[in-house]
C-alpha positions as CSV (number, residue, x, y, z in Angstrom):
1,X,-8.8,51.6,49.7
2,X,-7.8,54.4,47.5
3,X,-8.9,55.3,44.4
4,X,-7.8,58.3,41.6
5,X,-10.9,59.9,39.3
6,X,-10.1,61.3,36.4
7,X,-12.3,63.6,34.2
8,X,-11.9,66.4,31.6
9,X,-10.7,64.6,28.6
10,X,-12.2,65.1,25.0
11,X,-11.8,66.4,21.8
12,X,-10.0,69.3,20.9
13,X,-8.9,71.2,17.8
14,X,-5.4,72.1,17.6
15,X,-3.9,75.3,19.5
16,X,-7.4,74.4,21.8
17,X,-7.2,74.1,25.7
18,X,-8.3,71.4,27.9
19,X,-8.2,71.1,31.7
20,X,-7.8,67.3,33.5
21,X,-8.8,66.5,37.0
22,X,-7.9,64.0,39.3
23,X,-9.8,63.3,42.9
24,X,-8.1,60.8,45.3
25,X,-9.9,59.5,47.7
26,X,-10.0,57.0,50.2
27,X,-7.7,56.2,53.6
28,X,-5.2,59.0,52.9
29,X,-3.1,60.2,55.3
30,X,-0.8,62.3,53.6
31,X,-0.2,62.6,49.3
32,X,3.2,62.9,48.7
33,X,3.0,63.8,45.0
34,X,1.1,63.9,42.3
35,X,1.4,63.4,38.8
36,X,0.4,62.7,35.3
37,X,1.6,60.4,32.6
38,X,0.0,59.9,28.9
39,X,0.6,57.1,26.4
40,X,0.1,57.2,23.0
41,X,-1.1,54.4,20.4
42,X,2.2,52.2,20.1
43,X,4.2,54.4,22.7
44,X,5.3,53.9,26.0
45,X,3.9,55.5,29.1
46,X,5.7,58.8,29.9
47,X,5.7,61.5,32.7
48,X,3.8,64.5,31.9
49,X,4.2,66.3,34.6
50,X,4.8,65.9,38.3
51,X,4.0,68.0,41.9
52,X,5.0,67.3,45.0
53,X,3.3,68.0,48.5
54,X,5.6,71.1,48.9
55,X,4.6,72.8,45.5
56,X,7.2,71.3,43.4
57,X,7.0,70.7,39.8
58,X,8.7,68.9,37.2
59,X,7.6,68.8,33.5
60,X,8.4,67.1,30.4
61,X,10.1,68.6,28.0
62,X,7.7,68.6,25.3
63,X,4.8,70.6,27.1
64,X,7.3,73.1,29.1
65,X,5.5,76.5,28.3
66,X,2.1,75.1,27.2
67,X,0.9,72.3,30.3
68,X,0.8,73.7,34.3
69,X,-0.1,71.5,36.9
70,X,-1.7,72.4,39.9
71,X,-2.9,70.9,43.1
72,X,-5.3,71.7,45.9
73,X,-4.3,69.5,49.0
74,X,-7.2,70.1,51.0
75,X,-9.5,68.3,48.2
76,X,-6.3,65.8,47.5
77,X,-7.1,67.0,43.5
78,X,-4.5,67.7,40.9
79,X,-5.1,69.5,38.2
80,X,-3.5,69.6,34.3
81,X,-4.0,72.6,32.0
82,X,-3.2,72.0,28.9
83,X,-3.1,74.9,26.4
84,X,-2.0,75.1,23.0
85,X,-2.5,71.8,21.9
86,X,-1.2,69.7,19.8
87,X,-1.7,66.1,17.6
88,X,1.1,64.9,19.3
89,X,-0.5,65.2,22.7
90,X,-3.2,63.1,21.5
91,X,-3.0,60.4,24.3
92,X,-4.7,58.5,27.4
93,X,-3.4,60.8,30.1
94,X,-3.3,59.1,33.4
95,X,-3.4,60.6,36.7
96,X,-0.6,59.4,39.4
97,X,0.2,59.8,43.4
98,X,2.3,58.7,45.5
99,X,-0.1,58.2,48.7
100,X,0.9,58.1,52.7
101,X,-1.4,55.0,53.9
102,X,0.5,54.1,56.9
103,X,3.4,53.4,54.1
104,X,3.5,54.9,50.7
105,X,2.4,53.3,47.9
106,X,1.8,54.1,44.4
107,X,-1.8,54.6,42.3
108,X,-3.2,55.4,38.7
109,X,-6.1,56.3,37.6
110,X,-8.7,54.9,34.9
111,X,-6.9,57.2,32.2
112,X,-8.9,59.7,30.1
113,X,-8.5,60.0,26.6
114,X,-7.3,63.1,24.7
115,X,-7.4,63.8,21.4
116,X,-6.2,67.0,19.6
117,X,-7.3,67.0,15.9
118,X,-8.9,69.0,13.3
């Protein structure tokens, strides 16, 4: 069984920085990419931001310049960094991989909350 642990959410004034995490764990074989999505009160799910095994990344176009994600494959972690925030990033942010388990299937995490306000 796999499972995706988020932490690092919070509350956060704008133009502050926060920094998510996300552990998988579990029968892993190989992660083929990792991600994460946020939704907002009344919205639907979107993609954040997205890296793949090889270093790849792919963002949204709202946090280009202000979010970098990261990864470290030997602890299977991703990583968000989210600087120069704003109200409109206030969100549950969920972490997302695409996992090698003798096939590949897809997981989320629990979601953490963030909230950017004054």
């Amino acid at each position: 069984q796999v499972q995706l642990v988020e932490s690092g959410g919070g509350l956060v004034q704008p133009g502050g920085s926060l920094r998510l995490s996300c552990a998988a764990s579990g029968s892993i074989f190989s992660i083929v990419t990792m991600g994460w999505y946020r939704q907002a009160p009344g919205k639907e799910r979107e993609l954040v931001a997205i890296i793949t095994n090889g270093g790849s990344t792919n963002y949204a176009d709202s946090v280009k310049g202000r979010f970098t994600i990261s990864r470290d494959n030997a602890k299977n972690t991703v990583y968000l960094q989210m600087n120069s925030l704003k109200p409109e990033d206030t969100a549950v942010y969920y972490c997302n991989a695409a996992i090698n388990i003798r096939t590949i299937l897809t997981y989320w995490g629990q979601g953490t909350q963030v909230t950017v306000s004054s």
